[in-house]
C-alpha positions in Angstrom: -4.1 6.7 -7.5 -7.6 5.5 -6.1 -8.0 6.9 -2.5 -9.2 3.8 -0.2 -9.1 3.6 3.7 -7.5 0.2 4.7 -8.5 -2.5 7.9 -4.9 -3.2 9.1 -6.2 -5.7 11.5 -4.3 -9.3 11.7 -1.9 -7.6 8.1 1.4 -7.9 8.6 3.1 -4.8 8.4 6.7 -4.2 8.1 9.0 -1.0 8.4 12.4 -0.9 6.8 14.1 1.9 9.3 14.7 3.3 12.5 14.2 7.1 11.9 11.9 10.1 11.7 9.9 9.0 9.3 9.6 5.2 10.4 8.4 6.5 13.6 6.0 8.5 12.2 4.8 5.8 9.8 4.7 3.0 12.9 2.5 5.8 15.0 0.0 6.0 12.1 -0.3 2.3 12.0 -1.1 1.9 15.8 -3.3 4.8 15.8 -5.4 2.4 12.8 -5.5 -0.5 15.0 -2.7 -2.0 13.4 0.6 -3.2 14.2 4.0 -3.2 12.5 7.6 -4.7 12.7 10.5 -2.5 12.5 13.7 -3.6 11.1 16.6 -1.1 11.4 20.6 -1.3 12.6 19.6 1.7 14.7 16.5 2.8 16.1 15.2 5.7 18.0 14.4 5.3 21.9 10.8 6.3 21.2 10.1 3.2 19.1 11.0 1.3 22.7 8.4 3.0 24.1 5.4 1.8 21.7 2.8 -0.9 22.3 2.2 -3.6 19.4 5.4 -3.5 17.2 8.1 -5.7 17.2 11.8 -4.4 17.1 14.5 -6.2 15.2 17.8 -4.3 15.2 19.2 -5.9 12.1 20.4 -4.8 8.5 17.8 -5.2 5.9 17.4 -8.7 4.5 14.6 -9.9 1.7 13.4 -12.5 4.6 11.9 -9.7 6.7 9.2 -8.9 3.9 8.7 -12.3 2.3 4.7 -12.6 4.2 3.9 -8.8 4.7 1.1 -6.9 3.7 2.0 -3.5 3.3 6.0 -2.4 3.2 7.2 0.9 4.0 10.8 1.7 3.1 11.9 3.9 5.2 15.8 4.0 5.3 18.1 6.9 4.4 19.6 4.9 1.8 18.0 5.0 -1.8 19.6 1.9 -3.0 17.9 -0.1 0.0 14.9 1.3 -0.3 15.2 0.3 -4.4 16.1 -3.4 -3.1 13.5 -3.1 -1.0 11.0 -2.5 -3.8 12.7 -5.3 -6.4 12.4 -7.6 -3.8 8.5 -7.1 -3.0 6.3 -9.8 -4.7 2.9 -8.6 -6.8 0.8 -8.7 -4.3 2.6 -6.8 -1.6 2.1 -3.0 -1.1 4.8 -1.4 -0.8 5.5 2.9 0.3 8.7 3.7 -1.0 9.3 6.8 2.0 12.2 8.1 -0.5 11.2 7.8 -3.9 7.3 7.9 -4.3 7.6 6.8 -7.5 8.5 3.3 -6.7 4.9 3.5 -4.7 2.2 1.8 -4.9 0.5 3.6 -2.3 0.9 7.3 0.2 -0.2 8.1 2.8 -2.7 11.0 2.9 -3.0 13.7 5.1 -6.1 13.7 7.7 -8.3 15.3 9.9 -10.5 12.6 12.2 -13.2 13.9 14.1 -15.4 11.7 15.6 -18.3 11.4 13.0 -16.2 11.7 9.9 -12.7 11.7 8.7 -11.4 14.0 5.5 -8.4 12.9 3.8 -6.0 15.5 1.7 -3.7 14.5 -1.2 -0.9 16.7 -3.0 0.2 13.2 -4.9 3.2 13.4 -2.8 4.2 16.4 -4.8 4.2 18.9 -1.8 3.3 17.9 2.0 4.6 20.4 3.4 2.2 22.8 1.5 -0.2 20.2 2.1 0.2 20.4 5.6 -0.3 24.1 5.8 -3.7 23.9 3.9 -4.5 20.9 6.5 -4.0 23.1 9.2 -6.6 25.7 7.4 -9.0 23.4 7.1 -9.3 22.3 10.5 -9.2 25.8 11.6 -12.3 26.5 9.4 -14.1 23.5 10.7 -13.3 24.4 14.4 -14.9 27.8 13.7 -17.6 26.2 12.0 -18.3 23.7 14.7 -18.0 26.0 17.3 -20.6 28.8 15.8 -23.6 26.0 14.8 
């Protein structure tokens, strides 16, 4: 994998899902600036109350990915998240939330302060031990920053 930070300004980003995880994924977009579509049959109230995405309470359909940038798959279902992924096109991105083998990209842990920004990686092998050494590390840099 080659680690890269990404402008999502004017990219069209779409979200295949209405859970957890496709929340989480949408707040990560806004917080870069960016804004997404969200395609799901159901979706949680919290996606009503965000800024900058569009909500389409629909089933998944190839037509809702044909111009966008980056793809996440999102759904509880493998085998739509596997259409999902046949149906991209070679130069579409596409985060397969289920299987990160059918990836071409992760996400990556972070910790933003306001002069730098540190990104963490466990390949998608392990986030939630990824998360815990996240948490370390900004402990240690809080101490650090606080003491100098």
């Amino acid at each position: 994998m080659y680690p890269v930070m990404l402008d999502l300004t004017e990219k069209k980003i779409v979200i295949i899902g209405g859970g957890k995880i496709a929340l989480r994924k949408a707040k990560a977009v806004l917080e870069a600036n960016g804004t997404a579509t969200i395609i799901a049959p159901n979706i949680l109230p919290e996606f009503f109350k965000l800024s900058d995405v569009q909500l389409i309470e629909a089933l998944y359909e190839r037509k809702y990915i044909e111009t966008a940038h980056l793809i996440f798959a999102c759904t509880d279902s493998f085998t739509i998240n596997q259409q999902i992924v046949k149906d991209a096109v070679d130069w579409q991105w596409v985060n397969d939330c289920s299987h990160k083998e059918n990836s071409n990209f992760y996400n990556m842990s972070t910790i933003e302060q306001e002069d730098y920004l540190i990104a963490l990686s466990s390949y998608g092998k392990d986030p939630a031990k990824l998360k815990e050494k996240r948490k370390k590390l900004e402990n240690l840099l809080n101490l650090n920053h606080s003491t100098n």
